[in-house]
C-alpha positions in Angstrom: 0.0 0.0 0.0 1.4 3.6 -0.8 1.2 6.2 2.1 0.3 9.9 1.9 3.8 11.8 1.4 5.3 13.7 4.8 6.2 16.7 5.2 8.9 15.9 6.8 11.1 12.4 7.9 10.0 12.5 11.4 6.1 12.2 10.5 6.3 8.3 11.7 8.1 9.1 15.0 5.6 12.4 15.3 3.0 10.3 14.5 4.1 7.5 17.5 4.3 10.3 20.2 1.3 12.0 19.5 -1.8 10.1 21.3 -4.4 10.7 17.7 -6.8 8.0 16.8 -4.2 6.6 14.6 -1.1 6.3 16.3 1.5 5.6 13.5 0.9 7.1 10.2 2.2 4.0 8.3 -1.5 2.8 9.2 -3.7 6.4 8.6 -4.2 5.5 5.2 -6.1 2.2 6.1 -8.0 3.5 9.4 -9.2 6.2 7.3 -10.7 4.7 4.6 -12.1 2.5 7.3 -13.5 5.2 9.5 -14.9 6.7 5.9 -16.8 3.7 5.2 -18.0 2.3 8.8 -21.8 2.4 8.8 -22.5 2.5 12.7 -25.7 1.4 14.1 -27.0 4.1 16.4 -27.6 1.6 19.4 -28.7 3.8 22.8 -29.7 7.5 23.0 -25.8 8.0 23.8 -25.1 7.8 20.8 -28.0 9.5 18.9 -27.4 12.7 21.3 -23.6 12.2 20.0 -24.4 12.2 16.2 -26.7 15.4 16.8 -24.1 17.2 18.6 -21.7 16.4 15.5 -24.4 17.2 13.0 -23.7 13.7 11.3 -25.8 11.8 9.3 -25.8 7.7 10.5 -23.8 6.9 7.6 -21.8 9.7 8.0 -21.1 8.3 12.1 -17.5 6.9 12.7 -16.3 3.9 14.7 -17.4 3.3 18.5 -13.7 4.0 19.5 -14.3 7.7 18.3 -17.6 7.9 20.2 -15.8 6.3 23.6 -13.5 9.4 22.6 -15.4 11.9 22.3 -17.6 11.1 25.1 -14.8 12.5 27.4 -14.9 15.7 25.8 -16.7 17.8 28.1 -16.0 21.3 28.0 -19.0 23.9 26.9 -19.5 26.9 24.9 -19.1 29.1 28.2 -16.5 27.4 29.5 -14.2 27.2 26.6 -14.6 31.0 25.8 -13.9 31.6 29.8 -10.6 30.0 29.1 -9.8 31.5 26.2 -10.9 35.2 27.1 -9.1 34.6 30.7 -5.8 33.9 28.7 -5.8 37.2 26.9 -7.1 39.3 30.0 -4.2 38.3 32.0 -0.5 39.9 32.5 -0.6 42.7 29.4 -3.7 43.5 30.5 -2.5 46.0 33.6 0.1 47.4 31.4 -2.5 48.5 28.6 -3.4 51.7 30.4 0.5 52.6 30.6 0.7 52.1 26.9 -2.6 54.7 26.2 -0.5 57.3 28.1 2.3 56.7 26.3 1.9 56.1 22.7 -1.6 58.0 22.4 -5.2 56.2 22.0 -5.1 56.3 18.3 -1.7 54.1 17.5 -2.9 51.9 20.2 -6.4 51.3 19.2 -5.4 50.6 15.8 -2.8 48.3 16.9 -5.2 46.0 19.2 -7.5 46.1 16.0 -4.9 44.5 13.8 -4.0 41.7 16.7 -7.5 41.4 16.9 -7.8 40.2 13.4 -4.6 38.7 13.7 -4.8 36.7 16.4 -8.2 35.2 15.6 -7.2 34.3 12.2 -4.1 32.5 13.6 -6.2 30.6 16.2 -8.3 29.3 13.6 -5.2 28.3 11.6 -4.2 26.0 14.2 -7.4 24.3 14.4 -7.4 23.7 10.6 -4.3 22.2 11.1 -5.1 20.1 13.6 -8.2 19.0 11.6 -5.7 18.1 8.9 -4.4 15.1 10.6 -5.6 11.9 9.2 -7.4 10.5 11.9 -8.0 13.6 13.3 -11.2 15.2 11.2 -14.1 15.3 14.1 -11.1 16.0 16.9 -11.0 12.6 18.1 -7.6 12.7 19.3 -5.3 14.8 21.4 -3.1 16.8 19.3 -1.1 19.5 21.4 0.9 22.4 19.7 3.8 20.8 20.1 2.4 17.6 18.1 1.9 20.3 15.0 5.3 21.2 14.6 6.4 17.6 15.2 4.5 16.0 12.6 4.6 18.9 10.0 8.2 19.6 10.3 11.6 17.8 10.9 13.1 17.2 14.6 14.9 20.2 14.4 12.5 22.9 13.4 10.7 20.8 16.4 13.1 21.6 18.9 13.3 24.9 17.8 9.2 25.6 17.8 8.8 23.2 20.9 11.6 25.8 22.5 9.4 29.2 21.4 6.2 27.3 23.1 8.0 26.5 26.0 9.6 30.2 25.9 6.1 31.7 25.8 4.1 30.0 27.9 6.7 30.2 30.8 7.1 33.9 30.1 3.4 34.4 30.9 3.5 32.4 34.0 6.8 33.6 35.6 5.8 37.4 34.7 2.2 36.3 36.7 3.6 34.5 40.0 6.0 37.8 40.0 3.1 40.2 39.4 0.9 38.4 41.8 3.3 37.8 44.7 3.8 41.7 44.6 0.2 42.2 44.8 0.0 39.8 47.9 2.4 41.4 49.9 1.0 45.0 49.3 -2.1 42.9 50.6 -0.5 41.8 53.6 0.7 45.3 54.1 -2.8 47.0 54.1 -3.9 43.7 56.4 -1.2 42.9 58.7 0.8 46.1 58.8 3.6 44.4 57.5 5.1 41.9 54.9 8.3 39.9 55.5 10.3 37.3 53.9 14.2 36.2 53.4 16.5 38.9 51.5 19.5 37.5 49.8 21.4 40.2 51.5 22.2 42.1 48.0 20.2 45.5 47.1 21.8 48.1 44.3 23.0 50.1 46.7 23.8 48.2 49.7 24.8 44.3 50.4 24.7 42.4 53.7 23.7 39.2 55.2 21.4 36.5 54.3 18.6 37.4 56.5 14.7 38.0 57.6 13.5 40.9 56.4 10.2 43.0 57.0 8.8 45.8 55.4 6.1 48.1 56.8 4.9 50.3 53.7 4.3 50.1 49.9 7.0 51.9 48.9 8.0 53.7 45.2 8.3 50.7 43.7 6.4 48.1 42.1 7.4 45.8 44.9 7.1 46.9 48.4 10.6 45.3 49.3 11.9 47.7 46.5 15.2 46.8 45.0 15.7 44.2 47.8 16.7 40.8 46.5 14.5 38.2 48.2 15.3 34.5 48.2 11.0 34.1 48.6 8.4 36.6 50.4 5.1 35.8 51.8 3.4 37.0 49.1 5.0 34.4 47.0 5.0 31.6 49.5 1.0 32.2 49.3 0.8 32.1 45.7 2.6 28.9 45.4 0.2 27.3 47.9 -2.6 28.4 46.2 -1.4 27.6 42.3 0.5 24.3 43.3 -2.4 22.1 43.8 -4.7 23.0 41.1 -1.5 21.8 39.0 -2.1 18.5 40.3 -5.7 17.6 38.5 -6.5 17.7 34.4 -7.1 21.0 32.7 -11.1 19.6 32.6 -11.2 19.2 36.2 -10.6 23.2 37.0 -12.1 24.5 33.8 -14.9 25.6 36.0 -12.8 28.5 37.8 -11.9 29.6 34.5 -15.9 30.0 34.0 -16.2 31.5 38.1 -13.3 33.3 37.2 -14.8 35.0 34.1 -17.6 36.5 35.5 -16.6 37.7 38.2 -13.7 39.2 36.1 -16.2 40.8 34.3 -17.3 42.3 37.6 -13.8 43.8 38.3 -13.7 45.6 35.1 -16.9 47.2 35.3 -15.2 48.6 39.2 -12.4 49.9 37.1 -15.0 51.6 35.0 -16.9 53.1 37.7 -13.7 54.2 39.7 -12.2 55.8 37.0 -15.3 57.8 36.3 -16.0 59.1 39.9 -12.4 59.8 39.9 -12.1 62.0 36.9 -11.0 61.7 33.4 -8.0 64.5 32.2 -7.7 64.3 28.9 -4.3 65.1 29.1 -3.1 62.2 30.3 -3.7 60.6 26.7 -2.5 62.3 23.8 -3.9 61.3 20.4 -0.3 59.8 19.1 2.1 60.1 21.5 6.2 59.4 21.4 7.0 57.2 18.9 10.0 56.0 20.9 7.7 53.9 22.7 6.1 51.7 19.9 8.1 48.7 20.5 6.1 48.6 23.8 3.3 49.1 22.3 3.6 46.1 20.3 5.1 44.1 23.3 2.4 44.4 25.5 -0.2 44.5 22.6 0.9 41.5 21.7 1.3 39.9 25.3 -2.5 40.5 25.3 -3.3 38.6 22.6 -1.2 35.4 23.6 -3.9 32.9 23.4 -3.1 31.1 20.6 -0.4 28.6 22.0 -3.3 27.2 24.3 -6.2 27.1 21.8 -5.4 22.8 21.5 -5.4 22.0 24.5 -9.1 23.8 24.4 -9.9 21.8 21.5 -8.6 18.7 22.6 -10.9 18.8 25.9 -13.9 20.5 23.7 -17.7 19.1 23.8 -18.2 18.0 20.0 -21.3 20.3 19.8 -19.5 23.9 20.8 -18.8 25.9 17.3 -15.2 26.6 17.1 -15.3 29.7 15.0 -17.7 31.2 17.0 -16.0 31.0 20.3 -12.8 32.2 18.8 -14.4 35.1 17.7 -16.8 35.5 20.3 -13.7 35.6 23.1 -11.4 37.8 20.8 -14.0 40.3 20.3 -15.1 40.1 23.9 -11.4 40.9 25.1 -10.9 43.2 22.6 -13.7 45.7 24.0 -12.2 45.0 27.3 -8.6 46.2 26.0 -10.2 49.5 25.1 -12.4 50.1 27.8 -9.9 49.2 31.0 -7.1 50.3 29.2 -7.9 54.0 28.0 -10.5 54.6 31.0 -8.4 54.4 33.6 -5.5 56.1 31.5 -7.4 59.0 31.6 -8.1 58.8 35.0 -4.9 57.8 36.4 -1.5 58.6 36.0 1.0 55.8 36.1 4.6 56.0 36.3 6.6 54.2 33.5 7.8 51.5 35.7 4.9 50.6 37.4 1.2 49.1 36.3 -2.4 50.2 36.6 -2.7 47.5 39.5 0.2 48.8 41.6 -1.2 52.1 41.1 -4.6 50.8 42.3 -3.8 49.0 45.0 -0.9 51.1 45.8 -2.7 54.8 45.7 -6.5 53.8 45.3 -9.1 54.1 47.4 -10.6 50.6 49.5 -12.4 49.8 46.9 -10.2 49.7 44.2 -7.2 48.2 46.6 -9.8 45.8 47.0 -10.8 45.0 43.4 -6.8 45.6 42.4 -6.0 42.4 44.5 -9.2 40.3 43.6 -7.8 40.9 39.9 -4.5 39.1 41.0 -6.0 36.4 42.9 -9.2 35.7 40.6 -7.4 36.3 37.0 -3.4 36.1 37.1 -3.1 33.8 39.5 -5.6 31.2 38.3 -4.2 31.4 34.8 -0.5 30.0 36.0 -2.3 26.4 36.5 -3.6 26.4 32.9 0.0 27.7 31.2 1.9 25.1 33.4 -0.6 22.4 32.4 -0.5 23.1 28.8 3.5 23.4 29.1 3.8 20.1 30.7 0.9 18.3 28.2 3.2 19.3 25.0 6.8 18.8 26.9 5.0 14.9 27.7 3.4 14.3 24.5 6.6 15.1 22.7 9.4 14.1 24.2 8.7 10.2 24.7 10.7 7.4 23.1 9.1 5.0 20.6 6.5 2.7 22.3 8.0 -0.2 20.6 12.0 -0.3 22.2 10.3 0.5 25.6 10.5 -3.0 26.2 14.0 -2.9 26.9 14.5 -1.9 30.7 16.7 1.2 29.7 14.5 3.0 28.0 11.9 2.3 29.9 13.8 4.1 32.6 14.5 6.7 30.0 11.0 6.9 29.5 10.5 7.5 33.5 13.3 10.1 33.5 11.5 12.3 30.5 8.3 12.4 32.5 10.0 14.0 35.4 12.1 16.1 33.3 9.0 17.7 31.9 7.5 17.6 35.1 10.1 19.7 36.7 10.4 22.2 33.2 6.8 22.9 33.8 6.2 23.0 37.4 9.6 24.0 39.3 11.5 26.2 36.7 8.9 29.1 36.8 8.7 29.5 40.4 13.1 29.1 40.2 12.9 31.7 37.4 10.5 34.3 39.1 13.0 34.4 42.2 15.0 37.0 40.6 12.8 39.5 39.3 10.7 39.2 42.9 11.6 43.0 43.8 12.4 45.9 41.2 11.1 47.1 38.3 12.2 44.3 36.0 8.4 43.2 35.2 7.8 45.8 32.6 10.9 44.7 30.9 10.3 41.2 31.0 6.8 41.6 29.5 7.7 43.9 26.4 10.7 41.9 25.2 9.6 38.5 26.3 6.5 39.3 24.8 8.5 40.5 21.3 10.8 37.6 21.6 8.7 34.3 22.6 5.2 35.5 22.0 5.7 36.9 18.9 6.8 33.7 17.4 4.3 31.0 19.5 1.1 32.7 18.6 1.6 34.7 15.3 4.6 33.2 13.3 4.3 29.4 13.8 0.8 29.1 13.5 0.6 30.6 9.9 3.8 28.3 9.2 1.8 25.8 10.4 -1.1 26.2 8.3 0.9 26.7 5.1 2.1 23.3 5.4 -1.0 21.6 6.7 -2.3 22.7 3.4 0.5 21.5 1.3 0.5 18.4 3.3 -3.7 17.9 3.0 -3.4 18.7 -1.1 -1.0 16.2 -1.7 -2.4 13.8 1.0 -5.8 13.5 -0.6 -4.4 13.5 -4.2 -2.5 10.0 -2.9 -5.4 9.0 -2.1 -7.2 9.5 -5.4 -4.4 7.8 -7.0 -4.8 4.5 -4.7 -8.5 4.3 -5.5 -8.1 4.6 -9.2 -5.2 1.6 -8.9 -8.2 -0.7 -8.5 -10.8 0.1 -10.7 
């Protein structure tokens, strides 16, 4: 039998690592024209209510492993846009204010129109490509970002791609734990009076011992400990404890907070509104187009907002057949981007923020009760619930990716081998964030970290590869199906 022609020479070990209906494509050809042809009896209301939701004719319904499959999809309409608008409304979002005062409304609203487009378009390319897949046409399997490059492209462009992800998504959650471990210990502050935790001794100015350390204000700086180098704070310490264990269970097992979350997001927004407005809009504060010096900002944190597109699979992969994946896409890109304008040029006008600091720090920091209040329920309700779905995601494609072939894992070796990989992504996804963050705990490096982590790794996981992507899913789909022409006309 001839096989479709791969894109690249890796498609067979791809193929093996990736957990698809059809596990090697030396044997896609066959299953498909199998699954193509299987005339399923509809045998219990299960099953009807599964052909419905697919919009499938009973002749049209494939094998009962695809039903079992399927069955354990489970995330909703609401749910799945929740998690998609929660990933863009995270980090960027309490920059976007900072960016209005500093580049002017107009360059800035154009901007998160074109990433609006952008963005939506390049989510969809993924799930085309993902559809592409034999074996893969109603969703059936679990094909993670990382899977895409793998199969479409050699090892190497798949170390480099799986490397960008991994860039990305770590990005997002280190630049949350630090964001939201400053927000806790301005919390404590306003609570307790004080914050404490254990300096490393070394400031810009000064150096000492290691040592406890306590601090009794909020400070100038982002961080109440200012430029204090801190080994861990409490703020931290209670992030970790709250994040850690909903690391431990299945994206669809916490999907609901993304859905809690969500609304009651929502809820902070509209407070933003509202305190904005009773504080007083100067239209100063924005200009029409400001300093152009600052685009590359601009396109940073634009962009940082927008960095959804690395975790649309795993949404798919855990997707109830029956939710319309167009229409969430655009439903949660058009949602977020009315949110980017609102919260961002509101409070700009209403606020004014210094260049290393954040409309949260600002809040919480100079605000009122109620908008400390609703500064610190942003952290805790939006930032740091979204670390749990990055590191999930993180450690689904470093697993799914990086396993040896099933067939040698008989030998003792690499079975061990096989053990070892599973930790090492383990401990890439779950311990090197929190490692990472320690560093940037205090000071004003968060801004920084955001615009060119954003240019650097975002730019690439969410706008490049995915239209790379796509390209070659095409290419690879053409030639695929004109294969399989030619094998049907060999026997007539």
């Amino acid at each position: 039998m001839k096989h479709a022609p791969s894109p690249a020479g890796s498609r067979s070990s791809s193929i093996r690592r990736s957990n698809t209906a059809h596990s090697t494509h030396s044997n896609t050809h066959a299953n498909m024209n199998q699954s193509n042809n299987t005339v399923l009896a509809i045998s219990d209301d299960g099953d009807r209510k599964t052909a419905k939701a697919l919009g499938l004719a009973q002749s049209e319904i494939p094998d009962e492993r695809y039903l079992n499959m399927v069955r354990t999809k489970t995330v909703g309409k609401y749910n799945g846009i929740s998690l998609i608008f929660n990933n863009m409304t995270g980090i960027g979002m309490i920059q976007t204010s900072l960016i209005f005062q500093q580049s002017g409304w107009l360059p800035v609203t154009l901007f998160f129109l074109l990433f609006f487009v952008i963005s939506s378009l390049c989510g969809l390319f993924i799930v085309e490509a993902m559809q592409a897949i034999p074996g893969n046409r109603y969703f059936q399997g679990t094909v993670e970002f990382g899977t895409l490059i793998n199969f479409y492209f050699g090892p190497v462009a798949h170390i480099i791609g799986q490397m960008g992800l991994y860039g990305a998504l770590q990005l997002l959650a280190v630049a949350s734990v630090i964001q939201s471990s400053q927000t806790m210990d301005n919390l404590f502050i306003d609570l307790f009076g004080r914050t404490c935790g254990v300096s490393l001794g070394i400031s810009n100015v000064t150096q000492s011992a290691v040592e406890w350390y306590c601090v009794t204000d909020h400070g100038d700086s982002i961080s109440p400990f200012g430029n204090v180098y801190m080994l861990f704070t409490g703020g931290y310490l209670t992030v970790a404890l709250f994040v850690v264990p909903m690391c431990i269970f299945p994206l669809t097992e916490f999907v609901w907070v993304q859905a809690v979350t969500f609304t009651l997001t929502l809820g902070i927004f509209f407070e933003w509104i509202v305190s904005s407005l009773v504080n007083g809009l100067h239209s100063d504060y924005v200009p029409v187009v400001g300093d152009s010096s600052g685009y590359a900002g601009l396109v940073g944190v634009v962009m940082l907002n927008y960095a959804f597109v690395q975790t649309i699979p795993a949404w798919v992969n855990v997707r109830r057949p029956d939710v319309n994946i167009q229409e969430s896409i655009w439903m949660a890109t058009g949602s977020g981007l009315g949110t980017y304008l609102l919260t961002g040029l509101i409070p700009a006008l209403a606020y004014q923020i210094p260049s290393n600091s954040n409309l949260i720090s600002v809040m919480t920091s100079n605000g009122g009760v109620v908008s400390k209040v609703f500064g610190y329920l942003f952290s805790m309700l939006v930032l740091m619930t979204s670390i749990p779905v990055l590191l999930v995601v993180n450690q689904s494609n470093l697993a799914q990716n990086f396993k040896l072939h099933p067939g040698i894992t008989k030998n003792k070796f690499y079975v061990l081998l096989n053990i070892e990989s599973s930790v090492i992504s383990v401990g890439l996804s779950y311990f090197v964030p929190w490692v990472l963050a320690i560093p940037f705990l205090t000071g004003n490096y968060l801004t920084n970290i955001n615009v060119w982590g954003s240019l650097i790794f975002v730019t690439s996981a969410n706008f490049v590869v995915p239209l790379i992507i796509y390209l070659k899913a095409l290419w690879f789909r053409k030639a695929y199906n004109e294969r399989r022409c030619n094998y049907r006309l060999s026997f007539n």
